[in-house]
C-alpha positions in Angstrom: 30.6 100.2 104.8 33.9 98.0 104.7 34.8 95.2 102.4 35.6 92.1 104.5 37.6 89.1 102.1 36.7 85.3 102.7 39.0 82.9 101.6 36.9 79.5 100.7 37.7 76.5 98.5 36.4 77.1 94.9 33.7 74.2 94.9 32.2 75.6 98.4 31.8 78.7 97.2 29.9 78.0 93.6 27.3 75.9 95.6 27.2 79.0 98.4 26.4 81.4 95.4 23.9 78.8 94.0 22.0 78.5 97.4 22.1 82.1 97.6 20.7 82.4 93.9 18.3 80.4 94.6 16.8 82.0 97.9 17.4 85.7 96.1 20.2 87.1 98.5 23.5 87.9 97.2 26.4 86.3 99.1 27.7 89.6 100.6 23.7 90.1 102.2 23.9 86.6 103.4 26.9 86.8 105.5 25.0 90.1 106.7 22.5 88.2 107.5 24.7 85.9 109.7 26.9 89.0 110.9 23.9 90.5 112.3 22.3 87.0 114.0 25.6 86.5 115.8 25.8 90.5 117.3 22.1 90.2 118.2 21.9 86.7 119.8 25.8 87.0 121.1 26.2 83.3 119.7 26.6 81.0 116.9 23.1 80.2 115.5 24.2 77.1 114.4 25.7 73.9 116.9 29.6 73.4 116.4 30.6 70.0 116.8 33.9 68.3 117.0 34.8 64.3 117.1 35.2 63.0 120.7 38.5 61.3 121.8 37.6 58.0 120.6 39.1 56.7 124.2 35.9 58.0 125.6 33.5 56.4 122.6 30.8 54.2 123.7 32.3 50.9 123.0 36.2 51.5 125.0 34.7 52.9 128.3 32.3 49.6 128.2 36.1 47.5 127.0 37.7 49.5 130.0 34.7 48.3 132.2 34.9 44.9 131.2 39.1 44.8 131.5 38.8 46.4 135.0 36.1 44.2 136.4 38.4 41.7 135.5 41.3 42.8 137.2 39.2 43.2 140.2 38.4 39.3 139.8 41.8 38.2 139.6 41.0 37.5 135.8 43.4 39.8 134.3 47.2 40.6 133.7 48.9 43.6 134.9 51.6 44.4 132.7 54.5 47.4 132.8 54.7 49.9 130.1 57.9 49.6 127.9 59.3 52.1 126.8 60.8 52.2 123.4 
């Protein structure tokens, strides 16, 4: 057996030992308990999420629709990019 450290902020890691309290595993069989998941399934067991570019969010790509239909009508403005 080895001895692996986690650093975690103080506030995550009372409720941790809570949960774990409450179910009856200690936090070191826990994380055992995930080590072992991961090896066995070769993945998270869990979905990892991240925020999107919000350029690609719902309600720009339907502005960006909207602005290029526009331009395609002769409705719109083309303007040059300044740099400052």
């Amino acid at each position: 057996m080895v001895n692996v450290n986690i650093r975690m902020d103080n506030d995550l890691k009372e409720q941790f030992a809570d949960f774990c309290d409450n179910i009856g595993l200690s936090m070191s069989s826990l994380f055992n308990v995930f080590a072992k998941k991961v090896v066995k399934e070769k993945k998270v067991p869990f979905d990892l999420t991240y925020n999107e570019d919000p350029f690609y969010s719902e309600s720009n790509m339907k502005w960006l629709e909207k602005s290029i239909k526009q331009l395609e009508e002769g409705k719109g403005h083309v303007h040059d990019i300044i740099e400052v």
